[in-house]
C-alpha positions as CSV (number, residue, x, y, z in Angstrom):
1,X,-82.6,220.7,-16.6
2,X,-81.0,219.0,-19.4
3,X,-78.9,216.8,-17.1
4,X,-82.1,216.0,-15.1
5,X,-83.6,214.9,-18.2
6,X,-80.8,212.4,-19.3
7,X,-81.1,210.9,-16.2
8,X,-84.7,210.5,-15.8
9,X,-84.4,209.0,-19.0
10,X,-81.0,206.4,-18.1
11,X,-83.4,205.3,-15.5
12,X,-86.2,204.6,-17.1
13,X,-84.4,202.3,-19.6
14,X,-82.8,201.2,-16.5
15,X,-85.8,199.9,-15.2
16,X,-87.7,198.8,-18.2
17,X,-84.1,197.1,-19.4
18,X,-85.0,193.5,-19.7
19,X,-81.5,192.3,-18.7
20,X,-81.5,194.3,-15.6
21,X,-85.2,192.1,-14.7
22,X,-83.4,189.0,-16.0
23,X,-79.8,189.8,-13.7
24,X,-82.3,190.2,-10.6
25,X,-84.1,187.7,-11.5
26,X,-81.1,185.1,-11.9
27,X,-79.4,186.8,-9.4
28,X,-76.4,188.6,-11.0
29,X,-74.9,191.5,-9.8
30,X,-75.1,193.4,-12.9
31,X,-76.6,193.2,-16.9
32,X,-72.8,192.6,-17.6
33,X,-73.7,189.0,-17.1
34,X,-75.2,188.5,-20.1
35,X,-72.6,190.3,-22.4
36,X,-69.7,187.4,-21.7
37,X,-72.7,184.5,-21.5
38,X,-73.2,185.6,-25.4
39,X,-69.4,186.2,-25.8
40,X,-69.0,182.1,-24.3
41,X,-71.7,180.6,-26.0
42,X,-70.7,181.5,-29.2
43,X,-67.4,181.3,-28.9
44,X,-67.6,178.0,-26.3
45,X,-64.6,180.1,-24.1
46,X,-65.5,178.9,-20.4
47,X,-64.7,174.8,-19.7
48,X,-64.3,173.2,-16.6
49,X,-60.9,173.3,-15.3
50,X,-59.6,176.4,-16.5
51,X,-57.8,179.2,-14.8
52,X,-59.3,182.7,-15.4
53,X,-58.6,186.0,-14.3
54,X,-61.0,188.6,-14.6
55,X,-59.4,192.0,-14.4
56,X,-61.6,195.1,-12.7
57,X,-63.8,192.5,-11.8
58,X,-66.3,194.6,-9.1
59,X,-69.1,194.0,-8.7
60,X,-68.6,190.6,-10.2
61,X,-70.9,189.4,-12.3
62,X,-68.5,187.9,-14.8
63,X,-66.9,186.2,-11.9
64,X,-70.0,184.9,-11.2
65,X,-70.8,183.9,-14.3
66,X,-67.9,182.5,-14.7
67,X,-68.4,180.1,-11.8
68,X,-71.7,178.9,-12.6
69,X,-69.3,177.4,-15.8
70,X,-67.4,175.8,-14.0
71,X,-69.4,175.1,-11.0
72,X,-69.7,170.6,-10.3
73,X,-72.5,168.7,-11.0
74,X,-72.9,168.4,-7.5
75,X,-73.0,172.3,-7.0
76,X,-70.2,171.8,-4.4
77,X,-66.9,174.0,-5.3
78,X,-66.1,174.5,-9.0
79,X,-63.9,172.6,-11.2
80,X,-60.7,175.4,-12.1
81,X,-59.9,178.3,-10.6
82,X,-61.4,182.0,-10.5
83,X,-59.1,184.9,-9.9
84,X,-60.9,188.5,-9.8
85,X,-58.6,191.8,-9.5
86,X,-59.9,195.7,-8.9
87,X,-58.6,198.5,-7.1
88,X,-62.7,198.8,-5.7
89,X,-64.0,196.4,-2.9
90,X,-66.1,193.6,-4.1
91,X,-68.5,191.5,-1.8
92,X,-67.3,187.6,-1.7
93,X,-68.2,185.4,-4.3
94,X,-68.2,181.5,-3.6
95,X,-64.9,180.3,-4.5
96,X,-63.8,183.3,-6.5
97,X,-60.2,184.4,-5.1
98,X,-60.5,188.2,-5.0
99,X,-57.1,190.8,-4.4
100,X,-57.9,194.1,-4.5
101,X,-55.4,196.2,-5.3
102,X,-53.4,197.5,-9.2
103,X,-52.3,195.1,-10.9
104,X,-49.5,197.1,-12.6
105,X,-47.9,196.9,-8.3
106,X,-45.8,194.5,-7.3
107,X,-47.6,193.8,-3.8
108,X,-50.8,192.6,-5.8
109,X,-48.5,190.5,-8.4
110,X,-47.3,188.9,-5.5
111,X,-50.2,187.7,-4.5
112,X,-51.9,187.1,-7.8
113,X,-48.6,184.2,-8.1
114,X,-49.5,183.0,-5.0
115,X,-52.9,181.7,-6.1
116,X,-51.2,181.1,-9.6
117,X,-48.7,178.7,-8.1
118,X,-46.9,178.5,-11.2
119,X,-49.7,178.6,-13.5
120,X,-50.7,180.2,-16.8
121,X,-53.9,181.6,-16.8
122,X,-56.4,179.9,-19.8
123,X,-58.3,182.6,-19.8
124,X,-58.2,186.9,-19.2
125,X,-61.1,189.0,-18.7
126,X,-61.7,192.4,-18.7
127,X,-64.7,194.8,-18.4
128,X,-62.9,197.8,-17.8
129,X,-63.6,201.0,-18.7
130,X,-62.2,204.6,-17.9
131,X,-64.0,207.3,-16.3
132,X,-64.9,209.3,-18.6
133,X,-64.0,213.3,-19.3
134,X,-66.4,214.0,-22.1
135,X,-63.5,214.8,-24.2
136,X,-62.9,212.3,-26.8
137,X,-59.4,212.3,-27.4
138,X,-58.6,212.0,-23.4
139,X,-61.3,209.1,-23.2
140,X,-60.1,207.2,-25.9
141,X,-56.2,207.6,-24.5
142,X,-57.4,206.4,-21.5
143,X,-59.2,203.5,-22.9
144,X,-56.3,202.3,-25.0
145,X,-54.2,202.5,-22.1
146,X,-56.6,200.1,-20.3
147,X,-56.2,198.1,-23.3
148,X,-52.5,198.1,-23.0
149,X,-52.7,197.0,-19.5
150,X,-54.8,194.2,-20.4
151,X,-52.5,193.2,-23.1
152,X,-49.3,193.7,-21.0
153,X,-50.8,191.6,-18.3
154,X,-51.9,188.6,-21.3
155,X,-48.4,188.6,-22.5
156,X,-46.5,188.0,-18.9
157,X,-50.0,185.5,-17.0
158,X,-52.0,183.9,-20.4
159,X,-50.6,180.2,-21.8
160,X,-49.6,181.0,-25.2
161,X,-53.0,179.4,-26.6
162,X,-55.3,181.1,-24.2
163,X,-57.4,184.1,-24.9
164,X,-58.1,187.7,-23.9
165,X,-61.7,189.1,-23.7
166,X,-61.9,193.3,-23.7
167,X,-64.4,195.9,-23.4
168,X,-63.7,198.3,-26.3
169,X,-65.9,201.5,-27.9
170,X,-65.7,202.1,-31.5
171,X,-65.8,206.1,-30.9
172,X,-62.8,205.4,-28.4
173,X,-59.4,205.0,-30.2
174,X,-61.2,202.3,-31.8
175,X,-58.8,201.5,-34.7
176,X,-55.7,201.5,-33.1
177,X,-56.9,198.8,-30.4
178,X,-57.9,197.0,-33.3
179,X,-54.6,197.3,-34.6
180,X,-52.8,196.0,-31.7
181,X,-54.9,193.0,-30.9
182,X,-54.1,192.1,-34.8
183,X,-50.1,192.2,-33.8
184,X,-50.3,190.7,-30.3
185,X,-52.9,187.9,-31.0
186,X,-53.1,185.1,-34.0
187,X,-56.9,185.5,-34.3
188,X,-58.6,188.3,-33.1
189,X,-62.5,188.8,-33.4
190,X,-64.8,191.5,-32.8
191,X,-68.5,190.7,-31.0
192,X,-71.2,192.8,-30.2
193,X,-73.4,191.3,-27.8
194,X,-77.2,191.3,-27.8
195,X,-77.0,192.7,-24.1
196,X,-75.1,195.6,-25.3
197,X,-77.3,198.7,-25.6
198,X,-78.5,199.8,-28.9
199,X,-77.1,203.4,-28.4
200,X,-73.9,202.2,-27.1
201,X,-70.9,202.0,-28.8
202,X,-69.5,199.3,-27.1
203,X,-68.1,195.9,-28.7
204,X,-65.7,193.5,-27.3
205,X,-62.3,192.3,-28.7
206,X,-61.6,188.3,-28.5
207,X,-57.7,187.7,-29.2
208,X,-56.8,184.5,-29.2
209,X,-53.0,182.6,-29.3
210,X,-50.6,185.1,-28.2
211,X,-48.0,185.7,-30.7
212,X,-45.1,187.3,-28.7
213,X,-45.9,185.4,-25.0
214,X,-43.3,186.4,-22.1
215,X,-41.1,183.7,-21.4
C-alpha cells in the first residue's frame, strides 16, 4: 500500500511538475532539459563550433539541447559536432551522431574516433546515474564508479581546457567525488539547478582544465 502511495504521489508531481508542461511544451524529451540550460547559461558552456559528447545520453534531451546551441541561424545543420553514447536505444536526433554501445569497449571507441577524426572533444556530458539498490553504500559505489568512468573517459577524449559536466548526489559518496574532481580538474564548481527537485539530492559537478590530460 505504501509503495502504491509513493507512486500515486511521484505522479502527481509528475504531472503538476512545471518543467515536465514546459519539456512538452518546447518539445524535449525529458525535464533534464532544463537542468544543463541553467548549468550553460550561467556558466556560458555551449558555443557554436564545439565538439561535445554527451555520455548515457537516452532519451536525449541534453543532446537536444545541445543542438538547439549550436543550431545556424538558418536552422539548417548545426555549427560543431554532437556525439551521444548509451548502452539503451535512443530515437534519432537531427544531426546528433548516436553509438550505442559501453564506452569502456573497444568496438564503441572505435567508432566514437571515427566521428572524432582526430579531435578533442570541447565539451563532456553526463547524466548518468546508477540503478539504484536502496542500500546506500552500494549506490554510492556505483555512482562514483560512474564518476570514474566519466573522468577516465575526460582524461583520454577532452582538450586540456575543456570541461566535464556530472550528475552527482550529495547522500551518494558525495565527498569523495568532490575530492577527485578537485585533483583531476583546475576549477571545479558545484551547481544546483532550479530544475532539480526540491527533495532531491542531486547537484552537478563542473570541472574545468584537466590537470593530468592523456597524451
Amino acid at each position: 500500500m505504501a509503495k502504491n502511495k509513493l507512486n500515486k504521489n511521484w505522479l502527481h508531481d509528475h504531472i503538476n511538475d512545471p518543467y515536465v508542461k514546459l519539456a512538452q511544451k518546447e518539445g524535449f524529451r525529458a525535464r533534464a532539459a532544463y537542468k544543463l540550460k541553467e548549468i550553460d547559461e550561467q556558466e556560458k558552456l555551449i558555443k557554436p563550433g564545439q565538439v561535445v559528447v554527451d555520455l548515457g545520453c537516452t532519451p536525449g534531451s541534453w543532446a537536444q539541447y545541445t543542438r538547439r546551441k549550436l543550431a545556424g541561424a538558418d536552422g539548417g545543420g548545426i555549427n560543431g559536432t554532437i556525439i551521444g553514447l548509451d548502452i539503451l536505444p535512443m530515437e534519432p536526433i537531427a544531426d546528433v551522431q548516436y553509438i550505442q554501445g559501453d564506452f569502456r569497449e573497444e568496438e564503441v571507441l572505435t567508432q566514437l574516433d571515427e566521428v572524432l577524426s582526430g579531435r578533442k572533444a570541447d565539451l563532456v556530458l553526463s547524466d548518468m546515474a546508477p540503478n539504484l539498490s536502496g542500500i546506500s553504500h552500494a549506490d554510492a559505489a556505483r555512482m562514483e564508479h560512474l564518476i570514474d568512468l566519466a573522468i577516465e573517459f575526460s582524461q583520454l577524449h577532452l582538450k586540456p581546457g575543456g570541461g566535464l559536466v556530472v550528475k552527482c548526489f550529495k547522500d551518494m559518496g558525495f565527498t569523495q567525488i568532490l575530492e577527485k574532481f578537485r585533483t583531476e580538474f583546475k576549477t571545479v564548481k558545484q551547481i544546483k539547478p532550479k530544475a532539480s527537485r526540491d527533495k532531491s539530492s542531486e547537484i552537478f559537478l563542473l570541472g574545468r582544465g584537466l590537470k593530468n590530460p592523456a597524451a
